[in-house]
C-alpha positions in Angstrom: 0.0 0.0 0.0 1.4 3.5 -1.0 1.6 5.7 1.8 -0.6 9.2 1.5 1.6 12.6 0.8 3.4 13.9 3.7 4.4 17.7 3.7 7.8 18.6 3.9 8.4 18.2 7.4 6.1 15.9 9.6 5.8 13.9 12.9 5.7 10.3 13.6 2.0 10.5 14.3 1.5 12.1 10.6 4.1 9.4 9.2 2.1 7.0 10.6 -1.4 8.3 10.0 -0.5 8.6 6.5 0.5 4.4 6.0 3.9 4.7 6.8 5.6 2.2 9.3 7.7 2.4 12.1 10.4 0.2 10.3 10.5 1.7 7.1 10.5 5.5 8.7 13.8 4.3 10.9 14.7 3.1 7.1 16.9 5.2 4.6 13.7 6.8 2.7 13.5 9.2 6.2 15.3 11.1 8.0 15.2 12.3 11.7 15.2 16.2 11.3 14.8 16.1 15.0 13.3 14.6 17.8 9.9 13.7 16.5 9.9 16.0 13.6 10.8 13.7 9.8 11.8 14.5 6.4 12.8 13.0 3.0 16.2 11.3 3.7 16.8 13.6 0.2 15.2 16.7 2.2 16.5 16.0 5.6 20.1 18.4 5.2 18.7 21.3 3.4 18.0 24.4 5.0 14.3 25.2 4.5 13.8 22.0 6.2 15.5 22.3 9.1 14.1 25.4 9.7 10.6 24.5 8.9 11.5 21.3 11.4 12.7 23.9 13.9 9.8 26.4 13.1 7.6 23.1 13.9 8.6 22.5 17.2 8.5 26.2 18.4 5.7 28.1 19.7 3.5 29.7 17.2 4.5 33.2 16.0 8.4 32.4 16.3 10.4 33.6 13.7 12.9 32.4 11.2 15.0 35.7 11.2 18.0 37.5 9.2 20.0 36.0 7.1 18.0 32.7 7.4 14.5 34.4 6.5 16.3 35.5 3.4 17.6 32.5 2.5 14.0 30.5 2.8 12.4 33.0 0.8 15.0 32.7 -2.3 17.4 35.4 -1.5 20.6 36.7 0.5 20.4 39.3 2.9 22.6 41.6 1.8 25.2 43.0 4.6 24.3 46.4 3.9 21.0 45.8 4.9 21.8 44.6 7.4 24.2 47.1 8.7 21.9 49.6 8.5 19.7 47.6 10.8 16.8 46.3 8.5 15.7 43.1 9.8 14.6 40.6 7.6 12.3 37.5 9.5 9.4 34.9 8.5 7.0 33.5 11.1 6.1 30.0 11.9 2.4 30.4 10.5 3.2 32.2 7.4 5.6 32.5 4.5 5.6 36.4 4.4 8.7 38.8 4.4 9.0 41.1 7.1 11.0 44.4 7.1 11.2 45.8 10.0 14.5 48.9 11.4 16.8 47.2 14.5 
């Protein structure tokens, strides 16, 4: 039996609840983003991921910020930005970019 589609980043309980088993998401198709949150084994190391993972885990409204925001939403933060204090962040219910002055 084919197992449902899992989002990017899920938990055990989703694995599961979408006909995956225990053995084959300890196998190589998975991998442990952390504890309790999965990926693609293919997925697991990138970025957007791990922040995702991370994002998954926190309490709602926390931020990816800076330099990772930037990266997640396709570009680089650019140092002068940055120097002047422009902040650059995305929140854990949304995919939006923030501005916002330091």
């Amino acid at each position: 039996m084919d197992a449902a589609p899992l989002p990017l980043v899920f938990t055990r309980a989703e694995a599961i609840a979408a006909g995956v088993s225990v053995g084959r998401l300890r196998g190589p198709a998975f991998g442990r983003v952390f504890h309790d949150v999965h990926a693609r084994a293919h997925d697991a190391p990138r970025l957007r991921v791990r922040a995702l993972a991370a994002l998954r885990l926190a309490p709602v409204g926390t931020v990816a910020a800076r330099h990772t925001a930037a990266e997640l939403l396709g570009g680089v933060a650019p140092a002068a930005l940055v120097a002047r204090g422009v902040r650059v962040r995305v929140t854990s219910d949304e995919w939006r970019l923030h501005f916002s002055r330091a």
